[in-house]
ZAMARGU-4260 file (C-alpha; in steps of 0.2 Angstrom, whole numbers, plus 5000, padded with zeros to 4 digits):
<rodrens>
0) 5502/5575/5533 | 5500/5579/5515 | 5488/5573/5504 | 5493/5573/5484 | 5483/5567/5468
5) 5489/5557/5453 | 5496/5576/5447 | 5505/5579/5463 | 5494/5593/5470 | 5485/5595/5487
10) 5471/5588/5486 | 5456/5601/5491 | 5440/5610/5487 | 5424/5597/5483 | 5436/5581/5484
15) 5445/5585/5500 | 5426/5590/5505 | 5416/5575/5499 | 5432/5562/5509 | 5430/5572/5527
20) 5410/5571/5527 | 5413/5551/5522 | 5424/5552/5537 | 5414/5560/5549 | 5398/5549/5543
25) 5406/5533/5550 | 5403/5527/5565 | 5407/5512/5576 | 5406/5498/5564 | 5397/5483/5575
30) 5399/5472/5562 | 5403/5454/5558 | 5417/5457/5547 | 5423/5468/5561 | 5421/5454/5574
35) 5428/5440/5563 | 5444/5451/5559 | 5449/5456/5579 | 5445/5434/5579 | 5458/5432/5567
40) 5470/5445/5573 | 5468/5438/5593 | 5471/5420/5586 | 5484/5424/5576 | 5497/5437/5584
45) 5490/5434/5603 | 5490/5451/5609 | 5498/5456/5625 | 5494/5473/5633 | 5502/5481/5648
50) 5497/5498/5652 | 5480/5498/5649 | 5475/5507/5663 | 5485/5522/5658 | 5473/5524/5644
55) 5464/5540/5647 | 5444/5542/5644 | 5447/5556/5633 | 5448/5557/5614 | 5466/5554/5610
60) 5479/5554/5596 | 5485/5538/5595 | 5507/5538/5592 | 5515/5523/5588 | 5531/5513/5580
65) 5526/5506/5565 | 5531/5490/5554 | 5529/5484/5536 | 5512/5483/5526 | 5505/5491/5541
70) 5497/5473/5551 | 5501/5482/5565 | 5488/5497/5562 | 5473/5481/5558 | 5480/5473/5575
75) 5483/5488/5585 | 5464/5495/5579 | 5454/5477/5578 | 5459/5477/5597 | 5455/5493/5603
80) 5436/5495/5597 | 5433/5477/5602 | 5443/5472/5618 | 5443/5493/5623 | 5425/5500/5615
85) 5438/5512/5608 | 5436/5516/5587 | 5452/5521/5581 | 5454/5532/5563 | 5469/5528/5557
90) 5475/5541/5547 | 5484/5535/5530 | 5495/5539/5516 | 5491/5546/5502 | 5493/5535/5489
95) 5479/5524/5498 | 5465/5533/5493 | 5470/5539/5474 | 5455/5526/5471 | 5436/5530/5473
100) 5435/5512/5476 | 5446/5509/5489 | 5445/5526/5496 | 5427/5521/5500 | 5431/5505/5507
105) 5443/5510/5517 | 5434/5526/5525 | 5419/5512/5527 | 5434/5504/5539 | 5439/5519/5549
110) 5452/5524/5539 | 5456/5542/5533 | 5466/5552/5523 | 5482/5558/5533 | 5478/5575/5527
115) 5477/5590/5543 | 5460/5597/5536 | 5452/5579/5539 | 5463/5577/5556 | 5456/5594/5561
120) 5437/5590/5557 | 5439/5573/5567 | 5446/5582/5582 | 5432/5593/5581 | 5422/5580/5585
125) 5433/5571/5597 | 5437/5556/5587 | 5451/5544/5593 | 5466/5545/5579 | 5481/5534/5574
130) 5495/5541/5567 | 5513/5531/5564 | 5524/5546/5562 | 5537/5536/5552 | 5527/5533/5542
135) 5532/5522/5524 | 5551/5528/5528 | 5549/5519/5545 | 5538/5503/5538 | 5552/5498/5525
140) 5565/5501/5537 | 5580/5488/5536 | 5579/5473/5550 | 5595/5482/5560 | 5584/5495/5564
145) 5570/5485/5571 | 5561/5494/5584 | 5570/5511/5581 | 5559/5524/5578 | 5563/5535/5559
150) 5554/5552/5563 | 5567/5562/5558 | 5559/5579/5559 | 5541/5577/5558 | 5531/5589/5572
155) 5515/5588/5562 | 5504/5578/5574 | 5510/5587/5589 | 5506/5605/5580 | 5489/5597/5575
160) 5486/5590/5595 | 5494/5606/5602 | 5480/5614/5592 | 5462/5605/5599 | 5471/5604/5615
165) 5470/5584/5612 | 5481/5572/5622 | 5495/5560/5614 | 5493/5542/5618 | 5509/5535/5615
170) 5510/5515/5612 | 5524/5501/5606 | 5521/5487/5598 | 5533/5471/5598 | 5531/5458/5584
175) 5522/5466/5569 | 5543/5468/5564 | 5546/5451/5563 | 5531/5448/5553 | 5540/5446/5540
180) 5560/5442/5535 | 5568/5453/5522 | 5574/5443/5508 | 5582/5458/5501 | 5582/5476/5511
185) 5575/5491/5502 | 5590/5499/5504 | 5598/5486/5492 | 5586/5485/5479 | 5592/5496/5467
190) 5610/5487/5466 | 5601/5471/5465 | 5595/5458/5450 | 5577/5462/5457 | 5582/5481/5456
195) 5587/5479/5438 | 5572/5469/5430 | 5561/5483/5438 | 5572/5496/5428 | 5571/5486/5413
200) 5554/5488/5416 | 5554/5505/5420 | 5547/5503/5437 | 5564/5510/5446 | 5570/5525/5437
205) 5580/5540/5445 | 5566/5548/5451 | 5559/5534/5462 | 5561/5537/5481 | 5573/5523/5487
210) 5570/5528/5504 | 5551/5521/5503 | 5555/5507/5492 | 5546/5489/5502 | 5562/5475/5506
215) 5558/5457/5496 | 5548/5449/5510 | 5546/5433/5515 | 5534/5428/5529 | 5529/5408/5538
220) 5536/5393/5529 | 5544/5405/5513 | 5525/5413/5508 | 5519/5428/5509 | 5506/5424/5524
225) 5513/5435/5539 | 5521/5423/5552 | 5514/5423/5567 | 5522/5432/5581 | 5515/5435/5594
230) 5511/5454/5597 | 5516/5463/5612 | 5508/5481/5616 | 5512/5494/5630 | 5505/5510/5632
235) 5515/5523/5640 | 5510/5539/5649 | 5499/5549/5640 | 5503/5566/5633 | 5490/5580/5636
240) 5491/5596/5626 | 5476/5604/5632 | 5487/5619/5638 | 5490/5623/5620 | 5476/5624/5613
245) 5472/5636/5601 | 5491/5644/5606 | 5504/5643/5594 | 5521/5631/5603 | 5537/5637/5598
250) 5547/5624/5588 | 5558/5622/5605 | 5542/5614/5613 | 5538/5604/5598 | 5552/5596/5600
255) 5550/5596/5618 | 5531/5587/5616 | 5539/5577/5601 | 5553/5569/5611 | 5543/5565/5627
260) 5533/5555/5616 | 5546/5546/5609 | 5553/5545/5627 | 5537/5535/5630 | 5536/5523/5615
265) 5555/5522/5616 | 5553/5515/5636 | 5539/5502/5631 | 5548/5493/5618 | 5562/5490/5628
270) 5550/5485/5641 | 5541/5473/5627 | 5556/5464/5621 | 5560/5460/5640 | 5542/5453/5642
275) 5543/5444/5627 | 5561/5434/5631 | 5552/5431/5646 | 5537/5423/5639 | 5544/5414/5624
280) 5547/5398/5631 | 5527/5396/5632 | 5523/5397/5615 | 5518/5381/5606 | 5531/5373/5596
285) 5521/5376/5580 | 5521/5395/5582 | 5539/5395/5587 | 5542/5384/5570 | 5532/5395/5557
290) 5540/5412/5567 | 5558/5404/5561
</rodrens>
């Protein structure tokens, strides 16, 4: 959870300052932007949720699996302030906010920097967070691996719940994968013609991380438009942590914490894809063609 400017380094002092108090000022966007972009999101990928009544009244830290160009985080937080009254900071990369520009419209949003001094302020005041522990690893991941989790050995969101005490909310979704087709995986770009135009061009050196580099998409009808498959959400059993707080867990119940979660999102996805072959007879046939 490391924030880094166009030099490399931490970002901190006035700018790390000036981005948490932008954070903290926004509130509840009631807007009709807002509206019209749960609308879209509800008519396009027709959410289904199971488990809703496991979500706990409490300020959580949102813990999900997460999928390219990150559609999943719009869906997954368009629904919960509209349908749930629930306004979800999804906690971001870095490179997303190297821009004032879009650094302010994306605060204006919800989003924030996924950087633990901002994590720490909104749990100080009991903000609602969403984190995708994979992070760009797991978004780029190849289509074999569709709804497999890629943490590796990531405990920073646990250390940071264990730390305010919060409780983990843990969540699959089943869809936002298949929003898109991989023409090429990542994981083949470098050997491919693609891959050697962008070195020609001195996008893809020796330095670039292959492991984050996006597959060649292709979405509904050979575009770019995301095709649109209907979205299936589960929430497991929440996580809470308030026995930790202000303790100091060992790395044996980091992992402990870390796995249980995983447990949970793990559980709902196989759960998904069963409700999903169940259902899928009662989509209309122009959704099943454009989901081809």
């Amino acid at each position: 959870m490391t924030l880094m400017d166009k030099d490399n380094q931490p970002l901190q002092g006035e700018r790390l300052e000036a981005h948490i108090e932008q954070a903290l000022a926004v509130t509840l966007p009631h807007t009709t932007e807002a509206r019209l972009t749960w609308e879209l999101m509800r008519r396009l990928f027709r959410p289904m949720v199971q488990g809703a009544e496991r979500l706990p009244p409490e300020p959580c830290l949102f813990v999900g699996n997460h999928s390219l160009f990150a559609l999943d985080g719009l869906v997954m937080a368009a629904m919960m302030q509209q349908v749930y009254g629930r306004f979800l900071r999804p906690m971001g990369d870095k490179f997303l906010f190297t821009h004032r520009s879009l650094e302010k419209a994306l605060v204006s949003r919800g989003a924030v920097m996924g950087h633990p001094a901002v994590c720490h302020a909104l749990m100080e005041h009991g903000q609602d967070l969403l984190v995708f522990p994979g992070g760009a690893h797991e978004a780029v991941k190849p289509s074999r691996l569709r709804y497999q989790l890629q943490w590796k050995e990531r405990f920073g969101f646990i250390k940071m719940a264990a730390e305010h005490g919060y409780t983990i909310m843990p969540f699959g979704m089943v869809g936002p994968d298949e929003f898109y087709s991989h023409l090429i995986e990542s994981e083949d770009i470098p050997d491919s013609l693609p891959g050697k135009v962008l070195r020609r061009l001195g996008l893809l050196t020796d330095d670039t991380r292959t492991d984050v580099l996006p597959p060649i998409p292709v979405g509904a009808l050979g575009t770019l438009l995301p095709k649109p498959q209907r979205c299936y959400i589960g929430f497991g059993e929440p996580v809470r942590l308030a026995r930790y707080k202000e303790r100091k867990p060992t790395r044996a119940q980091l992992r402990r914490i870390r796995d249980q979660v995983a447990h949970e999102i793990d559980q709902q996805l196989a759960e998904l894809l069963l409700l999903r072959e169940q259902n899928r007879r009662k989509d209309s046939l122009l959704r099943r063609i454009l989901t081809l």
